[in-house]
C-alpha positions in Angstrom: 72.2 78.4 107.7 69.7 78.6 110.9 68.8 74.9 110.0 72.4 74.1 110.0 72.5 75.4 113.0 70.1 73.2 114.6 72.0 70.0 113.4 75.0 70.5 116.0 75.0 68.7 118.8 75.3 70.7 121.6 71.9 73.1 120.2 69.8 69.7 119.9 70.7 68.3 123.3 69.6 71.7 124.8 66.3 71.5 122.7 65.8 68.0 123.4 66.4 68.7 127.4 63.9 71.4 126.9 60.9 69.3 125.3 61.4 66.9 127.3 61.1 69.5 130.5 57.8 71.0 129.4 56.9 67.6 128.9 57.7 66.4 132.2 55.9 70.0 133.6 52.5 69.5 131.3 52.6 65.7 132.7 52.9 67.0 136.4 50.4 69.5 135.7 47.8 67.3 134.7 48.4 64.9 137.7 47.8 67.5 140.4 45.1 69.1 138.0 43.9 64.9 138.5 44.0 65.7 142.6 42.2 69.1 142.0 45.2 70.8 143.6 47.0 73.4 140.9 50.6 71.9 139.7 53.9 73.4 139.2 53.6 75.2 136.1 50.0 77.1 137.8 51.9 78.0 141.1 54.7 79.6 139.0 52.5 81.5 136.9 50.7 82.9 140.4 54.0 84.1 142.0 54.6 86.8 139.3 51.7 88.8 141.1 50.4 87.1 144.0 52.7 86.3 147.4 55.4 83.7 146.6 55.9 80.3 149.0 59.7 81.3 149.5 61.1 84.8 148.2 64.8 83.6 149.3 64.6 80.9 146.8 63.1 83.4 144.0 66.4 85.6 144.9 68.9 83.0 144.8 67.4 81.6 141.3 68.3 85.4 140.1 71.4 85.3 142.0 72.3 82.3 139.2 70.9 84.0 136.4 72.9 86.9 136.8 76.3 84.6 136.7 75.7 85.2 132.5 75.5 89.2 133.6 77.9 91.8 133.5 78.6 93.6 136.9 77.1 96.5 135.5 73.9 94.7 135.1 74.1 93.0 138.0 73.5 96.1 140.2 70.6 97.2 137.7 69.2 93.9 138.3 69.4 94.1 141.2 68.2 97.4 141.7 65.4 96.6 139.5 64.3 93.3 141.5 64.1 95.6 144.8 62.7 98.1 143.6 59.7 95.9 141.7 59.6 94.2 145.5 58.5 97.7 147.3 56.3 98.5 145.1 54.5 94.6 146.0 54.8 95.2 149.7 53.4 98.6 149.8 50.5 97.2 147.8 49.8 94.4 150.0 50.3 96.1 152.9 47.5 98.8 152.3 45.5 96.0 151.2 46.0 93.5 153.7 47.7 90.4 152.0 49.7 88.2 152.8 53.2 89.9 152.7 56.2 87.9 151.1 58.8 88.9 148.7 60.5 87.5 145.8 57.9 88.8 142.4 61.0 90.9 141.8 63.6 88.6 141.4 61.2 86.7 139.3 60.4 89.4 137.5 63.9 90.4 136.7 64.5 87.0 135.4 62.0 86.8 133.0 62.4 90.5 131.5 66.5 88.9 131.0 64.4 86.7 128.9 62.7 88.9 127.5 65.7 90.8 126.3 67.9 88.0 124.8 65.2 87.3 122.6 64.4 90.4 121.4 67.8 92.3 121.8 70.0 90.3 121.2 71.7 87.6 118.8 74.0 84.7 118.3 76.3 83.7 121.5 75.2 86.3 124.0 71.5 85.2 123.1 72.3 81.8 124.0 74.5 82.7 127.0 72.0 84.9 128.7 68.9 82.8 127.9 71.3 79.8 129.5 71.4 81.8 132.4 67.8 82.3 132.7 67.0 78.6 132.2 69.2 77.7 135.6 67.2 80.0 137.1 64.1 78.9 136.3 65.0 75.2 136.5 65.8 75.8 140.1 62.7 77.5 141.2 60.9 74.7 139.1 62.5 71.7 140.6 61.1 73.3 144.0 57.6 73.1 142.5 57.4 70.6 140.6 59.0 68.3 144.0 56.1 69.8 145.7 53.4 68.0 143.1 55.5 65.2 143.2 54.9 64.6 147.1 51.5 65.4 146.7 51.2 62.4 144.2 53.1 59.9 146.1 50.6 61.0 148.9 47.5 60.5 146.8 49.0 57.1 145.2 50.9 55.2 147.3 48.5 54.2 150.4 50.8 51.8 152.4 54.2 52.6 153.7 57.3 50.5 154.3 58.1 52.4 157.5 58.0 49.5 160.0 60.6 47.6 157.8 62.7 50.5 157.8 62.6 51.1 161.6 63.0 47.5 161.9 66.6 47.8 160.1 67.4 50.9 161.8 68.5 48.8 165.2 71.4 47.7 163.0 72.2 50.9 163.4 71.5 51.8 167.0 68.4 54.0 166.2 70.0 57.2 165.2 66.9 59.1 164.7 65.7 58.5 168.1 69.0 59.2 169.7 69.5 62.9 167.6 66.1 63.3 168.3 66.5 63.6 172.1 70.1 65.6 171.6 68.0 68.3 169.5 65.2 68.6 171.8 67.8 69.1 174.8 69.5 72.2 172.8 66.5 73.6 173.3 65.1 76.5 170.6 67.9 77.9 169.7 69.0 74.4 168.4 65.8 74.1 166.7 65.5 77.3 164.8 68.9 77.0 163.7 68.8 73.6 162.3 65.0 74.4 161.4 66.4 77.7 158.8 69.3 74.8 157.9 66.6 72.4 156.5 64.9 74.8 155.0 67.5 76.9 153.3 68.8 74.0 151.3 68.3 75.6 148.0 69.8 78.9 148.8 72.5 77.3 150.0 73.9 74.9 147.1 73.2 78.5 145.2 76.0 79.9 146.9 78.5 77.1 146.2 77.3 77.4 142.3 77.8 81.0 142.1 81.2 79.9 143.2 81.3 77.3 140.3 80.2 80.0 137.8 82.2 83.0 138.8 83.9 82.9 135.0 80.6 82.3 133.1 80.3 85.9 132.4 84.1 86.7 131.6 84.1 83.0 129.7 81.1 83.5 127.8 80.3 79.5 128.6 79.8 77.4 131.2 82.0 75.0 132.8 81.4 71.0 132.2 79.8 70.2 135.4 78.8 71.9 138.1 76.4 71.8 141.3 73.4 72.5 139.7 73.4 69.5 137.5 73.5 67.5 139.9 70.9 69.1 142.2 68.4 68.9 139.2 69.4 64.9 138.9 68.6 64.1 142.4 65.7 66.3 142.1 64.4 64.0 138.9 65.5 61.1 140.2 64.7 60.9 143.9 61.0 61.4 143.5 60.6 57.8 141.1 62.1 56.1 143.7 59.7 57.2 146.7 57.2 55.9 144.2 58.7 52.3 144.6 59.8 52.7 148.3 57.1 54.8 150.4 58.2 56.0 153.6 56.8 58.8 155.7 59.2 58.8 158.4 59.7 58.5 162.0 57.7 61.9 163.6 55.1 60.3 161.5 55.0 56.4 161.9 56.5 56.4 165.5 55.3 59.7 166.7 52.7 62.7 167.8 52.7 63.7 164.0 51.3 60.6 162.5 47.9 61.2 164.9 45.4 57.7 164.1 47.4 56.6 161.5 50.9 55.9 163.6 51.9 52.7 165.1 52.6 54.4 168.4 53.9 57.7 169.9 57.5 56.9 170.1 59.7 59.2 168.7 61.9 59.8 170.3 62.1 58.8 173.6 61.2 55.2 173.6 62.9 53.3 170.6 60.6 50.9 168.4 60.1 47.0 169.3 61.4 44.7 167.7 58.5 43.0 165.8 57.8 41.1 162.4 57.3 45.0 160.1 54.4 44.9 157.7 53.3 47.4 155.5 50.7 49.8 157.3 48.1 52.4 155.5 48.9 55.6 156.3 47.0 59.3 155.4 46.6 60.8 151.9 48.6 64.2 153.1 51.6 62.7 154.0 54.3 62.4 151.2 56.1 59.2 151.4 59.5 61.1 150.6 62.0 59.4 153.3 63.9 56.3 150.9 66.1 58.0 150.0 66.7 60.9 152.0 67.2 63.8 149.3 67.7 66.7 151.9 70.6 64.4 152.5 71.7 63.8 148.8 71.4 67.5 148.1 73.5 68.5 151.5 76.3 65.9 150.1 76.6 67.3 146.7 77.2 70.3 148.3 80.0 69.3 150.3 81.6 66.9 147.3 81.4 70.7 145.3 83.1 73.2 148.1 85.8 70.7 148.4 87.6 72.3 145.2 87.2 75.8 146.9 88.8 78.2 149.8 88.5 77.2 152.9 85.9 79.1 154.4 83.8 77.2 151.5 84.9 74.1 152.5 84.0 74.8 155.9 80.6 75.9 154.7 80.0 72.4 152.9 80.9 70.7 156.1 78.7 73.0 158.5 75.7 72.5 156.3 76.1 68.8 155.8 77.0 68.1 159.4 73.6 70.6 160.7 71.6 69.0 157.7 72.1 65.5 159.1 71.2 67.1 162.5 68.0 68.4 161.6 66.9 64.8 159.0 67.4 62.9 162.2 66.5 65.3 164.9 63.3 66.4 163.7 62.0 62.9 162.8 61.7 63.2 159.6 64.2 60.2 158.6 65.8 56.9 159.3 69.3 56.4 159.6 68.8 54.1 156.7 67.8 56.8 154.5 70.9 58.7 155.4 72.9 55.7 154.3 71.2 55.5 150.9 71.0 58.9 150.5 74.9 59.5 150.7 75.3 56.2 147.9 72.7 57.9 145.8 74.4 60.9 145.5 77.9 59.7 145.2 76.6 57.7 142.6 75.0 60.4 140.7 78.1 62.7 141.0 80.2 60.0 139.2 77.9 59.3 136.6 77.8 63.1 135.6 81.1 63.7 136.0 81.8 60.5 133.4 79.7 62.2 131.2 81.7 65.6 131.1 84.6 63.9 130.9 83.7 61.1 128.8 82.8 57.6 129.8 85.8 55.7 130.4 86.1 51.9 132.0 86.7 53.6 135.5 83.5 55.2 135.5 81.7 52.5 134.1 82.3 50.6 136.8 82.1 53.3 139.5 78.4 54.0 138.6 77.9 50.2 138.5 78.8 50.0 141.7 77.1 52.2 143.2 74.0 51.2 141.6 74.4 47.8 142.8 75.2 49.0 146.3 72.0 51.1 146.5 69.6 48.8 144.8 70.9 46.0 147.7 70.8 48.4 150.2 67.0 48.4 149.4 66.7 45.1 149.4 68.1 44.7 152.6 65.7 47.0 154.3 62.8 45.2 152.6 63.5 41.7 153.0 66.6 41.3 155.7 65.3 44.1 158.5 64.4 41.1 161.2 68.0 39.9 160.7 69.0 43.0 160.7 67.6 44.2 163.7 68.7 40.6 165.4 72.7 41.0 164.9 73.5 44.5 164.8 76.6 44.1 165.2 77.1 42.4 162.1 74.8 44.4 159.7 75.4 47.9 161.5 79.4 47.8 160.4 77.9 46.3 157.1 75.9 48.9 156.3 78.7 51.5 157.4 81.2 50.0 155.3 78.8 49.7 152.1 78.5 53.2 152.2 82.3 53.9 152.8 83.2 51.8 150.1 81.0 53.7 147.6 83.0 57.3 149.1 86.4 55.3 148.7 85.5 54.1 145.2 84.3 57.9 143.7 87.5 59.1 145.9 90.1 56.8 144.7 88.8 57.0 140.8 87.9 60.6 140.5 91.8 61.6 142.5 93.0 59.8 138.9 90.8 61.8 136.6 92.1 65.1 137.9 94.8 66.2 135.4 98.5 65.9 136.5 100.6 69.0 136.5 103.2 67.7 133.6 106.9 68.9 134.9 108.5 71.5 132.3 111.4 70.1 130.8 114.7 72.4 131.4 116.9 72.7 128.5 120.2 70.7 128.7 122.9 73.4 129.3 125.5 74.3 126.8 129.0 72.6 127.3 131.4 74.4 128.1 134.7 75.5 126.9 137.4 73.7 127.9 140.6 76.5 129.2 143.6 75.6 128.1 
């Protein structure tokens, strides 16, 4: 019975999404291990006693565990992950450590673990160790994108920034010119757009928990949601910074870059305009500009809130709007990698949404698309950023409308997937005697 089980489909693509995780975390493990830095799977294992790198994230990767949780165990959860967090503080605080919070939450998540597999059976098992694998995966995409920049640091020792830069005067410089608007609003504009950049992960939490308000009431999950595609971008992104290194402009252009950078530009005196070649850079650096994820991530979140009230809505515009503020006003992208990363994502979105629904001609092509416009949008940037740079006002608009026609596309097909609200028929009323 247990083996028939196994055979369904659903039960082996979650096993087979789970070997191939631990096989993707042993991998990444052994890399940095390669470096002599620990990797993802060590720095996880140290946060469930020592202080962890960001106790908001640990929180908000409880926060979407719990959508499997009753409300009832919510608040013990809750209470439990607090109460395990004073107990830490007090501790480090008569011994002098460094104080952070956040073993709680992680704490909490893996004694839910703990529990479905010892206390419970059949579908609540599954739900609530469901819940504790979105948990996790979040917290471990954050590590395991932290080994990843480490290795594009250690093996990629040119970058492609002068070609970028170069193609960036198609489209006016946008970095340099945000650059000088952020460093007029002074600090309040920089710590707010600073927690914006940061907070990234806590905030596409609150648009899922939206997402997954019914899990627990449902007893499943719905066919797509935001944190699908967060993981994707999160897999995804890092292969291509393997093929396209990029530091960015605080470090190529600017103070930041120290020996290594072409000049101390950014952002007051825009790059020249000069045959780009690929220049050797640091080994601390990650290249992790082409695409611009923080980008990608901030647009999934908007594409998500659009289905919900209005104050989320407004919240998926906010952070996309301050996220794009702080990319290109701290330096750390091109307005190219803002263009590619808004066609990665769209592109991303429409593949996974094809495949809850069910792949179909329309989204065949869509994701085809979109492919094809990213793929040439790197080509462009590698091979056409002199002629770029040269008529701006022929590849700027060109580049705009590239992107815009990727948005239209996923618009225009995914307005026809939505189901259509099917009129009810009213029944034919009854004739009528006829008076005499």
């Amino acid at each position: 019975m247990a083996f028939a089980a196994w055979r369904r489909p659903r039960v082996m693509l979650w096993a087979a999404a789970s070997v191939v995780t631990l096989g993707f975390l042993i991998v990444l493990e052994i890399a940095a291990r390669h470096y002599g830095l620990p990797g993802p799977m060590t720095n996880q294992a140290k946060e469930v006693v020592l202080a962890p790198k960001s106790g908001p994230l640990l929180y908000a990767s409880m926060a979407l565990m719990m959508v499997v949780l009753t409300w009832r165990q919510r608040f013990i959860a809750v209470g439990v992950a607090v109460g395990i967090d004073i107990a830490f503080w007090l501790v480090r605080w008569a011994v002098d450590a460094k104080m952070m919070f956040g073993n709680g939450a992680l704490w909490v998540i893996l004694g839910v673990a703990v529990i479905a597999v010892t206390r419970r059976t059949g579908r609540e098992r599954v739900l609530l160790l469901k819940g504790v694998g979105l948990g996790l995966l979040l917290v471990a995409g954050r590590k395991t994108g932290d080994t990843w920049l480490l290795i594009t640091s250690k093996t990629r020792p040119a970058v492609l920034d002068q070609y970028v830069a170069t193609a960036d005067h198609a489209l006016g410089n946008p970095s340099w010119l945000v650059g000088r608007m952020v460093e007029a609003t002074g600090p309040i504009g920089n710590h707010l757009l600073d927690w914006v950049y940061i907070q990234l992960a806590v905030a596409a939490v609150g648009v899922a928990l939206y997402q997954l308000r019914n899990v627990a009431t449902e007893r499943r999950f719905p066919a797509h949601h935001l944190v699908r595609t967060f993981l994707v971008i999160g897999l995804l992104g890092p292969g291509i910074y393997m093929i396209y290194p990029v530091v960015g402009p605080i470090f190529a252009y600017g103070a930041d870059g120290g020996h290594w950078a072409v000049a101390d530009l950014w952002p007051n005196t825009p790059p020249p305009i000069s045959a780009p070649v690929s220049m050797p850079f640091d080994e601390i650096t990650p290249r992790n500009c082409m695409p611009s994820l923080h980008t990608a991530w901030a647009t999934a979140i908007f594409i998500h809130s659009r289905k919900g009230p209005r104050i989320l809505r407004f919240f998926g515009v906010f952070w996309l709007i301050t996220t794009l503020g702080a990319t290109l006003g701290f330096g750390y992208h091109y307005g190219a990698d803002i263009i590619a990363g808004v066609v990665f994502t769209f592109t991303i979105e429409a593949a996974l949404r094809s495949l809850a629904r069910g792949w179909d001609r329309s989204g065949i092509q869509l994701v085809a698309y979109g492919t094809t416009v990213f793929a040439a949008l790197l080509l462009s940037y590698r091979y056409l950023s002199m002629e770029m740079a040269e008529y701006p006002w022929v590849f700027g608009p060109l580049l705009i409308l590239a992107m815009a026609s990727v948005v239209y596309g996923y618009v225009r097909t995914t307005k026809r997937w939505e189901p259509k609200a099917v009129p009810v028929r009213q029944p034919a009323p009854e004739p009528q005697p006829e008076l005499v």
